[in-house]
C-alpha positions, 0 to 999 in steps of 0.5 A: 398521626403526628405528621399532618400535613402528609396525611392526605387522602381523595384517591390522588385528588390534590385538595387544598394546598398545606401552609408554609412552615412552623415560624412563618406569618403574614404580619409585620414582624413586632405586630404585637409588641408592647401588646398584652394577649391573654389566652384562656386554655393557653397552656395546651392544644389549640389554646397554646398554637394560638398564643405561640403565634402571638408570641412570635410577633412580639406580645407578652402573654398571659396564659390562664388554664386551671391546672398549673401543670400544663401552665408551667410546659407551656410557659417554657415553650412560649417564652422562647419564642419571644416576649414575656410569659405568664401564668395564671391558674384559673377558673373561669367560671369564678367570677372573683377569679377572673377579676383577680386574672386581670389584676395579676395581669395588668400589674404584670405587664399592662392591661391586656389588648387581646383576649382570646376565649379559648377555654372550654368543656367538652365531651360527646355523649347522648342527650339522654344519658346527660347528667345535670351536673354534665350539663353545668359543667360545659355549659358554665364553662363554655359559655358562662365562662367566656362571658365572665371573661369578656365582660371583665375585660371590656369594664376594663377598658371602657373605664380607660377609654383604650380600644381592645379586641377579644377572639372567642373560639366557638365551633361550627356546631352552633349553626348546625348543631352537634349530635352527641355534643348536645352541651357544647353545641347550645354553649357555642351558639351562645358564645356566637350570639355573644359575638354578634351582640357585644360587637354591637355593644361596644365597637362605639368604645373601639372594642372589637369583638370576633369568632373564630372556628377552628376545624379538625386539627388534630393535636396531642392534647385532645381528650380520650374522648375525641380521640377515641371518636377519630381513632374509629373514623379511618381515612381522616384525611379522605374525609374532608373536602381539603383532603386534609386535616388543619394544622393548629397554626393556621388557627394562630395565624387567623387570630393573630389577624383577626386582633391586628390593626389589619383588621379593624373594621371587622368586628361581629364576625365568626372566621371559619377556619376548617377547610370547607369541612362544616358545609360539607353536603352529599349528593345522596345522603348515607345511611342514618347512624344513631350517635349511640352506635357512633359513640360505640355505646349498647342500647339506652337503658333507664 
């Protein structure tokens, strides 16, 4: 697919109406201006949507992922939609690392206003065919990581006093579970209780805290994998309750207000962003396939 926003389904049934065009926002042009976004997982996907809608109201970015390759593309993209950009190569699980992030940053162009947690591992597999190393990987990154991330930013601003607001992308999957994403799904419900605590922590010190979940918005950057468990579900589209997928944009625009001054009493809060898709129930339910058969796997063997 690389039209989305034809790519209905429903037998006819309208669904949900698409967004208006690449370029367009509901915020003031120069929200951000003079603001630092840093974005984790920046420089691909949804991470890159995500900071191109800031970049498009003015904010100077700094864009962190570890491979420096795709940092590079992006970078070229990002900055010609307005304000500065730079890269960071960048383990999050590395707490020195992160330090380090943030003092390139802040000598760059300022002590960053906005974070946007956006990097994360993934990969579907049955629980019983999970390494520990397959495990740690998610679970350090998703989790750990996003922690490392926010703790760094808020010691930073609770030592200057200044007021911040930190966007932690989770999944819909941390209320419900996720067959298959056994790792990503205990990772992101603790990226959600995350939320939910440091809101609380911090919003005496002006400190905003938010989630934000993005539904299936199918981008050239996803894995094999995920693309692979799409390539054998036909009819995406017919498949949610929108009748269509989501565009990558409207996940930007939601963050974009979620660190807005619009914004500023919500704080604790998760903003799903899937069309509905994630409390999708059926009148009768269908037939139970096990997550082998749906990941196209044979029998378990020991």
């Amino acid at each position: 697919m690389t039209d989305h926003e034809t790519d209905g389904g429903g037998g006819g049934l309208p669904g949900l109406p698409g967004p208006p065009p690449p370029g367009a926002s509901a915020l003031p042009p120069g929200t951000y201006d003079g603001t630092v976004v840093l974005v984790t997982g920046g420089g691909t996907g949804l991470g890159k949507a995500i900071a191109a809608e800031f970049a498009r109201l003015g904010a100077d970015l700094v864009i962190a992922s570890r491979k420096q390759d795709r940092l590079t593309a992006a970078r070229d993209e990002l900055a010609s939609l307005g304000g500065r950009v730079r890269t960071a190569a960048c383990d999050i699980r590395d707490a020195e690392r992160v330090t380090e992030v943030f003092d390139a940053a802040q000598e760059a162009y300022g002590m960053p206003g906005v974070l946007v947690n956006n990097a994360a591992a993934n990969f579907p597999v049955p629980a019983e065919d999970m390494s520990p190393n397959a495990w740690r990987a998610v679970v350090d990154t998703t989790l750990t990581g996003t922690f490392l991330m926010t703790r760094e930013f808020a010691r930073r601003h609770l030592a200057a006093g200044t007021p911040g607001s930190v966007i932690d992308v989770g999944a819909s999957y941390a209320w419900t579970g996720g067959p298959g994403f056994a790792h990503s799904a205990a990772a992101k419900a603790g990226v959600k209780s995350l939320v939910e605590t440091l809101a609380v922590e911090w919003a005496p010190y002006g400190i905003q805290v938010n989630g934000l979940v993005p539904g299936l918005m199918p981008h050239g950057d996803m894995s094999a994998d995920i693309r692979g468990n799409l390539d054998r579900a036909p009819d995406t589209a017919a498949r949610q309750p929108a009748l269509r997928v989501g565009l990558p944009r409207e996940l930007g625009w939601a963050a974009t207000f979620l660190a807005s001054p619009y914004a500023r009493f919500i704080t604790g809060h998760t903003l799903v962003v899937d069309g509905a898709n994630w409390q999708r129930r059926a009148v009768v339910s269908p037939p139970v396939t096990t997550v082998r058969e749906q990941l196209g796997r044979g029998g378990f063997t020991p």
